[in-house]
C-alpha positions in Angstrom: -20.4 6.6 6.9 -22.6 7.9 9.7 -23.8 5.5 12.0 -27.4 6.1 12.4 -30.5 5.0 14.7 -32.6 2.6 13.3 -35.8 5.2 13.4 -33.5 8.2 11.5 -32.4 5.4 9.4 -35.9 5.2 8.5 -36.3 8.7 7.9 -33.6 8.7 6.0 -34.7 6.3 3.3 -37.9 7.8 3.0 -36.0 11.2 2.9 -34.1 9.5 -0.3 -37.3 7.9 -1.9 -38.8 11.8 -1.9 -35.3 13.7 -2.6 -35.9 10.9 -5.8 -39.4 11.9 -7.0 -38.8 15.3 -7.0 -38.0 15.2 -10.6 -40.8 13.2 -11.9 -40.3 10.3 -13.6 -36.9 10.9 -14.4 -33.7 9.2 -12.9 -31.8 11.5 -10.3 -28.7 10.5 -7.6 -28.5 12.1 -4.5 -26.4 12.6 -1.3 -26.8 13.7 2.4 -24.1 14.3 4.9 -24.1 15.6 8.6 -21.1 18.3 8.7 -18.6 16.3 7.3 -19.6 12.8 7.7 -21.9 11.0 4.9 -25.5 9.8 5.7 -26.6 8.3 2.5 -25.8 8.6 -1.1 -27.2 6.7 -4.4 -24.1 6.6 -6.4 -21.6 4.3 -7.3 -18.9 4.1 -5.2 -16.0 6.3 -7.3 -18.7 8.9 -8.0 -19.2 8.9 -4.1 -15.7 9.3 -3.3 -15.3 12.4 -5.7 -18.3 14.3 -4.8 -18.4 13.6 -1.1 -14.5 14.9 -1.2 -15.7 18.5 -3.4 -19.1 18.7 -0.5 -16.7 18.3 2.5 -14.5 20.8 0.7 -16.4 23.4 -0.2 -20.1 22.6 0.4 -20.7 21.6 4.0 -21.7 24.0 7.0 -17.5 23.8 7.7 -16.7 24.7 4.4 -18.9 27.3 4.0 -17.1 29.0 7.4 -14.2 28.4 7.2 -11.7 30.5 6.6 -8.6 28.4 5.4 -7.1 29.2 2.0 -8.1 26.7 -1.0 -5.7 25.4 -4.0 -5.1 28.2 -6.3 -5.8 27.7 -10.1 -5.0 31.4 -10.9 -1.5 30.9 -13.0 0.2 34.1 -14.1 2.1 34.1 -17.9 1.5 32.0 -20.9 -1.0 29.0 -20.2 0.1 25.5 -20.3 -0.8 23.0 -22.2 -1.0 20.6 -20.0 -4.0 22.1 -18.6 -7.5 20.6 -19.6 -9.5 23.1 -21.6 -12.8 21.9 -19.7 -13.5 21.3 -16.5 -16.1 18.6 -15.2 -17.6 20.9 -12.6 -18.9 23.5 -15.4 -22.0 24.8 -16.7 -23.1 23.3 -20.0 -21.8 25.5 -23.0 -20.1 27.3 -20.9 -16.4 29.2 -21.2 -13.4 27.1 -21.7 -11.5 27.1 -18.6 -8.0 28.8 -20.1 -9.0 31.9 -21.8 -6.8 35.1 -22.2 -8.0 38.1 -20.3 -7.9 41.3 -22.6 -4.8 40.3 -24.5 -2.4 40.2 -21.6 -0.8 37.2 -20.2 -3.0 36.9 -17.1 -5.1 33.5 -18.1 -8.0 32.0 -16.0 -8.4 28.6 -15.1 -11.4 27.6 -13.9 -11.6 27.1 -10.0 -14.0 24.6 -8.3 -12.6 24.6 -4.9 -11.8 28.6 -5.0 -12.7 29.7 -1.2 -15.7 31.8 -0.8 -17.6 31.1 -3.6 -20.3 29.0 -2.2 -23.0 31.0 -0.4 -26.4 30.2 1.0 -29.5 31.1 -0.5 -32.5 32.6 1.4 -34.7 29.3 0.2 -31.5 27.2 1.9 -30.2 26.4 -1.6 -26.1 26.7 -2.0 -25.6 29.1 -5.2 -22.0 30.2 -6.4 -20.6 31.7 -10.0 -17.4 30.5 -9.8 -17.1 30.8 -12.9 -17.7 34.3 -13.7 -20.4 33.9 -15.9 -22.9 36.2 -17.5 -26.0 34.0 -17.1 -28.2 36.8 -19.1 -31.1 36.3 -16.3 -30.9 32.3 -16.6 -30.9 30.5 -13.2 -30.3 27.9 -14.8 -27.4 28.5 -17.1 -25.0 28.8 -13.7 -25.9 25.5 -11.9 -22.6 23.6 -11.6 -22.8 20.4 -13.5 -20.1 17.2 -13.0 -20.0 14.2 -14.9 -21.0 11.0 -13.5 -18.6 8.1 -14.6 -20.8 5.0 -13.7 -23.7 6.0 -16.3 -21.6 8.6 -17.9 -24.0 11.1 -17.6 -23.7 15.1 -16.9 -26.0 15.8 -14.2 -26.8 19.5 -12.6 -25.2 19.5 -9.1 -28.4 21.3 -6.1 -27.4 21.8 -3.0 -29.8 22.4 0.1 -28.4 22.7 3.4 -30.5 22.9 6.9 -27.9 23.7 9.7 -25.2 20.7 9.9 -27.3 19.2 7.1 -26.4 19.1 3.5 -28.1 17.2 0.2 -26.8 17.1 -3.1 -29.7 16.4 -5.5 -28.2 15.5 -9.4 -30.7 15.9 -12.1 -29.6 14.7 -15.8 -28.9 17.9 -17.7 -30.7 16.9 -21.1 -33.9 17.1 -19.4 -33.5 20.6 -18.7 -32.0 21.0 -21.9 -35.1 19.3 -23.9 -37.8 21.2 -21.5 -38.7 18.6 -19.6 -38.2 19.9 -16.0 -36.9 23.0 -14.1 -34.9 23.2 -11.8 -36.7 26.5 -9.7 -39.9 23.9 -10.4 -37.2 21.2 -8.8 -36.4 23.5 -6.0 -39.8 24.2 -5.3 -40.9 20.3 -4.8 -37.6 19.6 -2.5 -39.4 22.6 0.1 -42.4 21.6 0.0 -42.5 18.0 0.3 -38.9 17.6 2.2 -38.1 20.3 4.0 -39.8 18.6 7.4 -38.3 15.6 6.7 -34.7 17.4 6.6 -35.6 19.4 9.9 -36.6 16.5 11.7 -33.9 14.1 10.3 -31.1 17.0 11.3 -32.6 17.4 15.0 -32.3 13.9 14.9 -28.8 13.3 14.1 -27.7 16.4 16.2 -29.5 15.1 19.2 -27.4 11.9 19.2 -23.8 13.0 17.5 -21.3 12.9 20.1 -19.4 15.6 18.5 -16.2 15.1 17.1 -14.7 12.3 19.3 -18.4 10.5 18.5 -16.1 7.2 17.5 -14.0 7.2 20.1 -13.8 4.0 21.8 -12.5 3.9 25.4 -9.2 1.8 25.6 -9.3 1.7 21.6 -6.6 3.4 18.6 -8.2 1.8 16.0 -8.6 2.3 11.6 -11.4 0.1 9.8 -11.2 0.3 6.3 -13.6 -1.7 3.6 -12.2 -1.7 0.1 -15.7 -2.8 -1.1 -17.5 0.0 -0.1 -14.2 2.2 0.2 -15.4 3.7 3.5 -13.5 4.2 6.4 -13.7 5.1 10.3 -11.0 5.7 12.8 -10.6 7.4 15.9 -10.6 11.2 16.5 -7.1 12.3 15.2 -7.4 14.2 18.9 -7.3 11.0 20.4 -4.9 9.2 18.0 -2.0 11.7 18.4 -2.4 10.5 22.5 -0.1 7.2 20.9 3.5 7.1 22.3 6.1 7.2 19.4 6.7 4.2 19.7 3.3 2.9 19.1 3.3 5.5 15.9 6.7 3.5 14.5 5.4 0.1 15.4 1.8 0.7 13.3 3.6 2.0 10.5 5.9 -1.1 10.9 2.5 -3.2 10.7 1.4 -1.3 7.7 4.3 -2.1 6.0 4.3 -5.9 6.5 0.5 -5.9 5.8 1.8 -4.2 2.0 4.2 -6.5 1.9 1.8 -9.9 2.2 -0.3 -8.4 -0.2 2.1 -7.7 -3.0 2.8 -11.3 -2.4 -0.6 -12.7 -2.4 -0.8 -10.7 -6.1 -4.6 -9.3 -5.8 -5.9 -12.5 -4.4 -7.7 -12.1 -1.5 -6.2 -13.4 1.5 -6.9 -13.3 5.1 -4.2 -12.5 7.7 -3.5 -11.5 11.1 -0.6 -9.4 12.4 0.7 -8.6 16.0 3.5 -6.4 16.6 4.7 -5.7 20.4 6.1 -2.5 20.5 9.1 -1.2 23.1 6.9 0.4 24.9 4.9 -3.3 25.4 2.3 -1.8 23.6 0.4 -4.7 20.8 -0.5 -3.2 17.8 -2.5 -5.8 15.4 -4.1 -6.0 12.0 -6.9 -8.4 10.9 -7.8 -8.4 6.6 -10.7 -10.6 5.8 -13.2 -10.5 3.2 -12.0 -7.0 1.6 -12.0 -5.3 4.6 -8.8 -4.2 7.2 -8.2 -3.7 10.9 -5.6 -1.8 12.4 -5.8 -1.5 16.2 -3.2 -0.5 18.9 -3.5 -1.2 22.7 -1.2 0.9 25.0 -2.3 -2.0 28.3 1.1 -2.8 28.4 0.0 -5.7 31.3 -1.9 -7.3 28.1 -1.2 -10.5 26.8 -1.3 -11.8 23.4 -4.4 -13.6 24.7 -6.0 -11.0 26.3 -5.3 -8.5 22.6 -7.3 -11.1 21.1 -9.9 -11.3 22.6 -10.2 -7.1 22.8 -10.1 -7.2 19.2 -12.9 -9.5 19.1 -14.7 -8.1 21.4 -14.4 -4.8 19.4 -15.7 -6.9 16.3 -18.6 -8.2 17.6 -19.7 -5.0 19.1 -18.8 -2.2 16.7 -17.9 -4.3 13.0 -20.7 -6.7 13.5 -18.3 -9.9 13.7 -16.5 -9.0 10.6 -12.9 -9.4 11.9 -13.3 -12.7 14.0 -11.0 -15.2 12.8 -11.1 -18.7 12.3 
């Protein structure tokens, strides 16, 4: 998740509170990410995971320009039945996903992450038919909908994007269903009472983003994960593939013995620390506390254990608020 100044932070929240009161009294979720990076979101953390993957994807400013080839749903001769005949990113009532085309063997399969089939609108709203549909003059009949598993709702899927920023905004569909909101009536309350937010909240960001080596950290190889929260930051992958091969071999070492003392601990917590000095006198280390892991290498080769230490606490204090200082 993006790290952000206290005052966008602000913003932020009160960006949230409004992206949440834009549909009237009922319940909505919603998401904002910078590029590819998320911001702030208000679902659980699975249905995070699987829609933050889909936006980076296909949604973001990236996605939308890029021109890298997606996975390919389109099979040629009879359909299998191992295929599911519904996908959860699909308009309500809409076509199953494996239909035959004009009697011949040529079946479609409903494609999500298809390439080029997200486009922005001139109101800033992402639109798509990746389906194919004939939406008979609806605009609402081809707003992607997904399936929330928390509350095990299905929820319409907007997307409004403002240069590097995007926000998903998930609206139940059986409101729209029963009359009781529209989503160009939606649309409309998001510009009017967000859109300065989002403008100033994007300048905001943009002014202090550091690109992409932003979490770089001089002197530092480093991979935070928090299986709570099941977020994770590293260093730039420019800056990780700087590691000698030997340093590769002995983190991957590290990883293994870290597996290894948790298949023995047999899903009990348990805190641990690991150094490994590599041939090339390089430490690599790995702290696991409370739910949350370190991995860190440290190509000083004059370092000692004592010195490796106290750089990985330092780096604690200072960038995981003292999460990895051990006892």
């Amino acid at each position: 998740m993006l790290t952000l100044a206290r005052d966008t932070a602000v913003e932020v929240q009160s960006l949230v509170q409004v992206l949440d009161s834009c549909a009237g009294s009922l319940r909505c979720h919603s998401m904002i990410l910078f590029q590819d990076l998320l911001v702030s979101t208000t679902l659980s953390a699975d249905d995070t995971v699987d829609l933050f993957t889909f936006a980076v994807m296909r949604l973001t400013s990236k996605a939308l320009s890029s021109d890298t080839s997606s996975w390919s749903y389109l099979r040629k001769g009879p359909g299998s039945s191992e295929i599911s005949s519904r996908s959860n990113l699909a308009p309500v009532g809409s076509i199953d996903s494996l239909h035959s085309r004009n009697g011949n063997n040529m079946h479609h399969v409903i494609r999500p992450l298809q390439n080029d089939k997200w486009t922005k609108g001139k109101d800033g709203f992402l639109i798509t038919d990746i389906w194919g549909l004939e939406t008979g003059g609806s605009p609402d009949s081809a707003i992607p909908t997904i399936w929330l598993q928390q509350t095990q709702e299905r929820m319409y899927l907007l997307a409004y994007q403002h240069k590097s920023l995007t926000l998903l905004l998930l609206m139940p569909t059986n409101a729209i269903v029963n009359g009781d909101l529209s989503i160009s009536a939606v649309k409309q309350q998001v510009i009017e009472d967000a859109s300065l937010r989002i403008l100033k909240i994007e300048e905001n960001i943009s002014r202090g983003w550091g690109g992409e080596n932003a979490y770089h950290i001089k002197g530092y190889r480093y991979l935070v994960v928090d299986n709570d929260t099941k977020v994770s930051r590293s260093s730039p992958s420019g800056k990780v593939t700087t590691l000698a091969k030997e340093s590769l071999l002995a983190l991957n070492k590290l990883r293994e013995e870290v597996d290894s003392e948790k298949s023995r601990a047999k899903g009990q917590e348990k805190d641990m620390e690991i150094c490994i000095r590599a041939k090339n006198n390089v430490w690599v280390i790995a702290r696991v506390t409370r739910g949350k892991e370190l991995y860190m290498a440290l190509e000083k080769g004059s370092d000692t254990l004592l010195d490796t230490t106290d750089a990985v606490g330092r780096f604690s204090n200072r960038y995981c608020s003292g999460a990895f200082l051990m006892d």
